[in-house]
BATI-120127 format. One record per residue (C-alpha): x, y, z; chain. Coordinates in steps of 0.5 Angstrom, whole numbers, plus 500, padded with zeros to 3 digits. Layout:
BEGIN
ATOM    X    Y    Z  chain
ATOM    X    Y    Z      A
...
***
This chain:
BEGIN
ATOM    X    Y    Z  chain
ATOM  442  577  387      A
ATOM  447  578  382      A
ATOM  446  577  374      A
ATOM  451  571  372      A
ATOM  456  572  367      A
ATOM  452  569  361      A
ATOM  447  574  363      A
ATOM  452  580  364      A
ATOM  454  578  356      A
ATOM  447  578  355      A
ATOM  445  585  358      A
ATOM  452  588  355      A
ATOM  449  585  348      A
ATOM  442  588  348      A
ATOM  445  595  351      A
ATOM  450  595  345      A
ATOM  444  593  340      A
ATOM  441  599  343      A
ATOM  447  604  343      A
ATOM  448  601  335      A
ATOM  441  602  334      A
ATOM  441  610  336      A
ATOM  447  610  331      A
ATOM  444  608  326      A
ATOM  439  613  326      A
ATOM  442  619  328      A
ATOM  448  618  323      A
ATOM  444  621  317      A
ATOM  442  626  321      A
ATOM  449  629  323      A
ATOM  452  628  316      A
ATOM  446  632  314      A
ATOM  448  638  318      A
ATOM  455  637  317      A
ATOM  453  637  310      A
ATOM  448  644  310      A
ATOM  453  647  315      A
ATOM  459  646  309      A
ATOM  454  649  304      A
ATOM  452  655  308      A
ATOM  459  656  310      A
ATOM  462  655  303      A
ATOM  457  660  300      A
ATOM  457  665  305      A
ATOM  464  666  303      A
ATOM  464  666  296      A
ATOM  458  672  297      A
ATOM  464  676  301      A
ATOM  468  674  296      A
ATOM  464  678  292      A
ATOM  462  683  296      A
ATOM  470  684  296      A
ATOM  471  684  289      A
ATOM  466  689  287      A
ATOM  468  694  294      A
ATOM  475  692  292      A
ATOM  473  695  284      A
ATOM  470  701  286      A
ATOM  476  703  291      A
ATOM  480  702  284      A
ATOM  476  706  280      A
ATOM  476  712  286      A
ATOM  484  711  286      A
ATOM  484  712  279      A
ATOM  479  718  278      A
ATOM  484  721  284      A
ATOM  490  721  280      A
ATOM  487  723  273      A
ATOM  484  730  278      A
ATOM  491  731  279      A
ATOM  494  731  274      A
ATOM  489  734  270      A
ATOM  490  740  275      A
ATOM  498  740  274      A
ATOM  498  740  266      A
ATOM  491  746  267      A
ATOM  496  750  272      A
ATOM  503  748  266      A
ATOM  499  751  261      A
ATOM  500  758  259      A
ATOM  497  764  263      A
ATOM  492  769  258      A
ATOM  493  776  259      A
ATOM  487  779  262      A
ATOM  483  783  259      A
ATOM  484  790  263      A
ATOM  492  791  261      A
ATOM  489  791  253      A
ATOM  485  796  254      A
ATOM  490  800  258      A
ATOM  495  800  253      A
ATOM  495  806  249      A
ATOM  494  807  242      A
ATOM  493  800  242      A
ATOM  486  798  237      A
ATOM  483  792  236      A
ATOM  479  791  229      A
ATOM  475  787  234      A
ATOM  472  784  240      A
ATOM  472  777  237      A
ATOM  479  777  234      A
ATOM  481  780  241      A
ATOM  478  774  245      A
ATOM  481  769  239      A
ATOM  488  771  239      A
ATOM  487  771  246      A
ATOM  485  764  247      A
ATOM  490  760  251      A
ATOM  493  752  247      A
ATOM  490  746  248      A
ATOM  493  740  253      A
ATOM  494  736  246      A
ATOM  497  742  243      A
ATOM  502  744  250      A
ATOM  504  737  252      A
ATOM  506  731  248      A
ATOM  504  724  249      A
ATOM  510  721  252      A
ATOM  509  728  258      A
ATOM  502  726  259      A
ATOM  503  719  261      A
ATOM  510  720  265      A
ATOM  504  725  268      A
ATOM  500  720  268      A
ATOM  504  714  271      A
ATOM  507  718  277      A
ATOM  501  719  279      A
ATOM  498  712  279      A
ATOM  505  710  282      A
ATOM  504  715  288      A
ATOM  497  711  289      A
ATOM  497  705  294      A
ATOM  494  698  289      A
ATOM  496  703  283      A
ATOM  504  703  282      A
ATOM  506  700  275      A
ATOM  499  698  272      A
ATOM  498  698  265      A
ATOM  494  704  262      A
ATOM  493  707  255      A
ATOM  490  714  255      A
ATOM  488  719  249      A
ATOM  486  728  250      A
ATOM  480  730  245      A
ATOM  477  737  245      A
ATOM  470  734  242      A
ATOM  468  727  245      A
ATOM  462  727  241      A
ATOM  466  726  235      A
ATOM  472  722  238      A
ATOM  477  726  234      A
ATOM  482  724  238      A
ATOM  488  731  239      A
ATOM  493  726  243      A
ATOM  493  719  244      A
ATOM  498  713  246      A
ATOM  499  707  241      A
ATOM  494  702  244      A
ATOM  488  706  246      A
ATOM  483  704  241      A
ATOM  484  697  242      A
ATOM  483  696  249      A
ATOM  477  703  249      A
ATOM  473  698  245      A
ATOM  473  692  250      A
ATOM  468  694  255      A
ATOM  467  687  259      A
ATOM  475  686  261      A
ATOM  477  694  260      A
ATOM  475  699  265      A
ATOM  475  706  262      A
ATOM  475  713  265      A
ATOM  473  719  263      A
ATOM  475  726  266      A
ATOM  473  733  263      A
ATOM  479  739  264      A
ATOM  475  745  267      A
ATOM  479  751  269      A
ATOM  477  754  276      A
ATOM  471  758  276      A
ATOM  472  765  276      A
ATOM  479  765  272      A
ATOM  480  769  265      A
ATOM  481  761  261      A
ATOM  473  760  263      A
ATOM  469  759  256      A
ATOM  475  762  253      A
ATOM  479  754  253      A
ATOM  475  749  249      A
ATOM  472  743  253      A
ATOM  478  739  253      A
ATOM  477  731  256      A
ATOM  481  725  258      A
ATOM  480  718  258      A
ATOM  484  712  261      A
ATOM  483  705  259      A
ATOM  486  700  265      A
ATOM  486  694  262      A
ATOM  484  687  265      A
ATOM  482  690  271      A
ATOM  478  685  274      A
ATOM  485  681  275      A
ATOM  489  686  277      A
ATOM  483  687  283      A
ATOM  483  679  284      A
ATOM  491  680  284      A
ATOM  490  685  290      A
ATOM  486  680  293      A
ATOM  490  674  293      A
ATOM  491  673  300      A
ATOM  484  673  302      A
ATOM  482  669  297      A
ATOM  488  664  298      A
ATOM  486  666  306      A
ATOM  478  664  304      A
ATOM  481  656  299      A
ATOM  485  655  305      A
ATOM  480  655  312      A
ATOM  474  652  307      A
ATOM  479  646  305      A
ATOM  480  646  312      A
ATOM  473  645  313      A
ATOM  472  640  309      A
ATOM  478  636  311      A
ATOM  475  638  319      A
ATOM  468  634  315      A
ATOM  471  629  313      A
ATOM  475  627  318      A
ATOM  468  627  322      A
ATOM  465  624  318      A
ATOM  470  618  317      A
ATOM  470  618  325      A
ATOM  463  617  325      A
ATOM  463  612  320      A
ATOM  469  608  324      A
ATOM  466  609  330      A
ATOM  459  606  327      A
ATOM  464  600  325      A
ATOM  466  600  331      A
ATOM  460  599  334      A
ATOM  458  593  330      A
ATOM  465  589  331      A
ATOM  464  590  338      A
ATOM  457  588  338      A
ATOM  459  582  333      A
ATOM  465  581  339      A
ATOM  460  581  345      A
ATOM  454  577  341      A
ATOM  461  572  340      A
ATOM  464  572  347      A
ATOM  457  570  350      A
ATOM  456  564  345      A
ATOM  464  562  346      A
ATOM  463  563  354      A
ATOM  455  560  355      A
ATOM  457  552  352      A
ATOM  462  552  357      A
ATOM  459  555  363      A
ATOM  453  552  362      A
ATOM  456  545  361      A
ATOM  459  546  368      A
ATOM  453  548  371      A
ATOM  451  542  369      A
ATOM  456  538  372      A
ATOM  455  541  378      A
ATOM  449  539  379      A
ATOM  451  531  377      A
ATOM  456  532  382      A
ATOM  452  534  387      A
ATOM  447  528  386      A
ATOM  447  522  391      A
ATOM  448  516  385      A
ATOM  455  520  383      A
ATOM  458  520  389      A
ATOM  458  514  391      A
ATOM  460  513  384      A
ATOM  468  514  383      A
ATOM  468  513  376      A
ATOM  462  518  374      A
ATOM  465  523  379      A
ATOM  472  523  376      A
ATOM  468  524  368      A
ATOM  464  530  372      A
ATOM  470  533  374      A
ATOM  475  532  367      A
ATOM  469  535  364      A
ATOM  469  541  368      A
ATOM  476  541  368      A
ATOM  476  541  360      A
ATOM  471  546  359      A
ATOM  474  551  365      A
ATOM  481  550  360      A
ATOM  478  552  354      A
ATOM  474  558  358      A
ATOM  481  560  360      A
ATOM  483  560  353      A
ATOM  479  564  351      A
ATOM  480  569  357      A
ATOM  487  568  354      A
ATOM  486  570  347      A
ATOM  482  576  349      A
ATOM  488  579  354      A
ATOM  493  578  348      A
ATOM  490  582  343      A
ATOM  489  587  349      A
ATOM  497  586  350      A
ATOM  498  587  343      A
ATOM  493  594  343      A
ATOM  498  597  348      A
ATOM  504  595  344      A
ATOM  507  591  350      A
ATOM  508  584  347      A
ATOM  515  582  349      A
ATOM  518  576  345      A
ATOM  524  571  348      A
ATOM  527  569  340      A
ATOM  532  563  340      A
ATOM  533  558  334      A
ATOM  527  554  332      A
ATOM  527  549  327      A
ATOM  521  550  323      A
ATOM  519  543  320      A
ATOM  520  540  328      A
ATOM  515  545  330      A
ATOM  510  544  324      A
ATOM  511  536  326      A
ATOM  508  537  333      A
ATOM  503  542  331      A
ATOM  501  536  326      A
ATOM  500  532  331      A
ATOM  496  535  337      A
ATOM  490  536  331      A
ATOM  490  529  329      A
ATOM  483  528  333      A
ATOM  480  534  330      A
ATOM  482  532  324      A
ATOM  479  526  324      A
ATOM  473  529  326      A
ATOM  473  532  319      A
ATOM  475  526  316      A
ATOM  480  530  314      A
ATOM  488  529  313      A
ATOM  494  533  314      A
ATOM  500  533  309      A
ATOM  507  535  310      A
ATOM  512  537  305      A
ATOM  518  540  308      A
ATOM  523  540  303      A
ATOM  527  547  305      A
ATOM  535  545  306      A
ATOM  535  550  312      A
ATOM  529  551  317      A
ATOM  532  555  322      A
ATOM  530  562  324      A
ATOM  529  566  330      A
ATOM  523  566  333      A
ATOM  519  565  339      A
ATOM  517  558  340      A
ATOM  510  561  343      A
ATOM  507  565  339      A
ATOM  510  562  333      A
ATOM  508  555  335      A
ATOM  500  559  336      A
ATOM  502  562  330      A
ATOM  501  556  325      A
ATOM  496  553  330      A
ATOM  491  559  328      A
ATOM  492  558  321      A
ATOM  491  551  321      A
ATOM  485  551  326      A
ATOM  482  556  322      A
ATOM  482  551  316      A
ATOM  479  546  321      A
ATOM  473  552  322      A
ATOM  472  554  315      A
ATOM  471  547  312      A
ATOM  467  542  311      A
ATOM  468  534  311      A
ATOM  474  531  308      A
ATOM  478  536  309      A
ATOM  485  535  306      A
ATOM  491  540  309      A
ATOM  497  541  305      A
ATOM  504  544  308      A
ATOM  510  546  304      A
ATOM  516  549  305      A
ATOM  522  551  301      A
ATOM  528  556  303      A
ATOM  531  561  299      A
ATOM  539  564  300      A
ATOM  535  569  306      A
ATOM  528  567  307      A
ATOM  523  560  309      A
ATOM  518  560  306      A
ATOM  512  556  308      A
ATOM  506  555  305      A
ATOM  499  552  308      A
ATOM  494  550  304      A
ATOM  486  547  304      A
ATOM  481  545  300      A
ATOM  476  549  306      A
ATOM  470  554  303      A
ATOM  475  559  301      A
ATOM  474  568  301      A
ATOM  470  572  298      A
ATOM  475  578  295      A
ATOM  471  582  301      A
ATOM  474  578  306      A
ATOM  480  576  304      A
ATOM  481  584  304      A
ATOM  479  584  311      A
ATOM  481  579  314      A
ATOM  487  580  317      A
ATOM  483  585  320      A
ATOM  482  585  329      A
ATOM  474  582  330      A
ATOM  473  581  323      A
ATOM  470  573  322      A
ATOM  468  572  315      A
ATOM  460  571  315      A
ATOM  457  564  314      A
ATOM  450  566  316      A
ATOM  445  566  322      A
ATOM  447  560  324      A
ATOM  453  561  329      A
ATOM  456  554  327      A
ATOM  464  558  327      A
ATOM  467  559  334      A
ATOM  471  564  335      A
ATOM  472  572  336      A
ATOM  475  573  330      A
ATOM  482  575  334      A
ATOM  485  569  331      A
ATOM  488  572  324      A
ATOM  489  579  326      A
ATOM  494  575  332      A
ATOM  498  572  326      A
ATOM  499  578  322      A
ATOM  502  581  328      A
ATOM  506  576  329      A
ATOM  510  575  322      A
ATOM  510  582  322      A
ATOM  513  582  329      A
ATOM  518  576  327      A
ATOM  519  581  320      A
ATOM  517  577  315      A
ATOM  511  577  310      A
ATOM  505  574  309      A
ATOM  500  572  303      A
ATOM  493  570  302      A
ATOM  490  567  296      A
ATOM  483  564  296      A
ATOM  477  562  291      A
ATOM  470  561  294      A
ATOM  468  553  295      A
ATOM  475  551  293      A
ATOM  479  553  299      A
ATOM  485  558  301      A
ATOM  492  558  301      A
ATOM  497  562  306      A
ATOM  503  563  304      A
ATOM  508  566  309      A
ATOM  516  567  309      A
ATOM  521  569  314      A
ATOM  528  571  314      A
ATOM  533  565  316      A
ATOM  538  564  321      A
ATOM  545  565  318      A
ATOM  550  558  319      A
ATOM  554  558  324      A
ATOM  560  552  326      A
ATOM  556  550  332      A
ATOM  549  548  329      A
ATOM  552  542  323      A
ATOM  544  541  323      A
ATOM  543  547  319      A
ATOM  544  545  312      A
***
């Protein structure tokens, strides 16, 4: 045998409160996953960065040290050539007072003495540029014969500012060394060359640029993937409520009806009311009357289905507003005096012609005013006022209900959405009925405001574009 629909409702209910349920309790779990995950992934590359930085520097440093090695081979080869030993001895008549004044004479200029500063860093600055990572990089330079007493032979301007700052400057330090075996061995005094390449950690993040823009743009890219996952989870979790909300509503909506026609099947089917026209004809109104509301129901939900999909046709024509609010007045008249409330209207526009679909714009203004009805408590007083301006009527509807919070009245042109009034479920409704207003003045192109004080009411105050005079219609002004 098959579940009835108010036990299908209550299946659907329990399953989503268990789906809810699950949610709630896994959530926590993913974010912090995802959460370590971006950590891990964010420190993983700043230590490749790193790592990068420090290869990079070394790969700089050895690059450097290359180019100082050949141009320290070229001034070495530039420099005069000794005369070896074996021609003195060979000349005749030639006598030396003696064997140190001999090596003395012989012994060949320094670097400083040969080269000037301007040759030496021409020298220098060719080199750097034939390097890949080294063209047109600062650099200052000095010679000496005696590191030790920093006597310095042949220096550039800067060097000895930049030469002191050994936290941001890189300095190198290469010593001339003629090739073993040749005349100038121990006879040229121990010569050295510094550099000192300033800023070099910049110059080397310089290098890096593209990785480490690459490495910022894949880690926003991450972060933004976290963050849309997350905003997906929590939408979804939201979702979830507003769909359990829906259903928990839907059932209530569905089970008074169904019910109240099952117990009037169950009357029609007793002998006494059969027989009884007049009890068999209050029997059938009754089901009658709840199949009509039912069918109300069911037509709410397939509009806002409609509207999902973005298939609402309008059929516009002028429609003149204080004849509308007039009958829609009239049809609340009893569930007004249920309230014991009253409704006033003060239609004060000159023009209140517009263009629009009689029924939805009809549906329109009965959800505002049936939701005042909800949302009040005895002596409900209703007031509606219009005015116009040069283009646009405006309409204003107003109540002395329990009002919104700011919460609500944020969200409350939102889909499902239904302001709480507790556990007690004494508001009927799926919560459809304001985000179907909402829709509707947009679709009509106007605009809608909501101003609303908890225990003090609310007021909705809509405004929509005018239809232009025209000869055929004098009623107009």
């Amino acid at each position: 045998m098959g579940l009835l629909p108010v036990d299908r409702m209550r299946v659907m209910t329990a399953t989503t409160k268990t789906y809810h349920l699950q949610l709630r309790k896994i959530f926590p779990v993913i974010i912090v996953l995802i959460s370590l995950s971006l950590i891990g992934t964010i420190y993983v590359q700043y230590n490749w960065l790193l790592t990068m930085e420090a290869e990079k520097q070394h790969e700089f440093k050895t690059k450097l040290v290359k180019s100082m090695g050949e141009v320290a081979n070229s001034l070495m080869e530039q420099k005069s050539t000794l005369p070896t030993l074996k021609t003195f001895r060979n000349k005749p008549g030639l006598t030396w007072p003696s064997e140190q004044f001999r090596l003395e004479l012989m012994k060949p200029p320094t670097i400083a003495q040969k080269f000037t500063e301007f040759e030496v860093q021409e020298k220098l600055q060719k080199a750097f540029d034939n390097q890949e990572g080294l063209k047109g990089i600062k650099f200052e330079f000095a010679i000496t014969a005696n590191v030790n007493l920093m006597h310095y032979e042949l220096k550039s301007a800067n060097f000895l500012n930049l030469w002191q700052d050994t936290v941001n400057n890189l300095q190198l330090v290469y010593y001339f060394q003629p090739e073993s075996g040749s005349d100038l061995e121990n006879l040229v005094p121990e010569e050295v060359m510094m550099v000192v390449v300033p800023n070099v950690k910049k110059l080397v993040l310089k290098q890096m640029r593209w990785m480490i823009i690459g490495a910022i743009f894949f880690t926003i890219v991450i972060i933004l993937a976290f963050y849309v996952t997350v905003a997906a989870l929590i939408r979804q979790k939201k979702m979830s409520e507003i769909k359990n909300d829906f259903i928990n509503n839907m059932t209530h909506e569905f089970k008074t009806p169904l019910a109240t026609i099952s117990l009037a099947v169950d009357a029609l089917r007793n002998e006494k009311v059969l027989q009884d026209r007049q009890k068999m004809e209050y029997f059938s109104g009754i089901i009658k009357e709840e199949n009509k509301r039912m069918n109300k129901h069911v037509e709410t939900i397939l509009q806002a289905a409609v509207m999902d999909r973005q298939e609402l046709q309008l059929a516009k024509r002028p429609v003149h507003m204080h004849e509308l609010l007039n009958d829609i007045i009239d049809d609340y008249t009893l569930r007004l005096q249920e309230k014991q409330g009253s409704a006033e209207l003060q239609l004060n526009a000159r023009r209140d012609l517009v263009e629009a679909d009689p029924v939805h714009f009809r549906n329109l203004f009965s959800n505002l005013i049936d939701n005042a009805v909800k949302y009040s408590n005895d002596n409900l007083f209703i007031r509606i006022t219009t005015h116009s301006t040069n283009k646009n009527l405006v309409v204003r509807v107003e109540d002395n209900g329990i009002g919104m919070s700011k919460e609500t009245v944020r969200r409350i042109f939102e889909k499902f959405y239904r302001a709480h009034t507790g556990n007690i479920h004494n508001v009927k409704g799926f919560g459809l009925g304001l985000s179907y207003v909402k829709t509707m003045v947009d679709a009509h192109h106007g605009k809608i405001k909501v101003d609303s004080t908890l225990g003090r009411g609310s007021v909705f105050t809509l405004e929509f574009p005018l239809l232009k005079e025209t000869a055929v219609d004098p009623e107009m002004a």
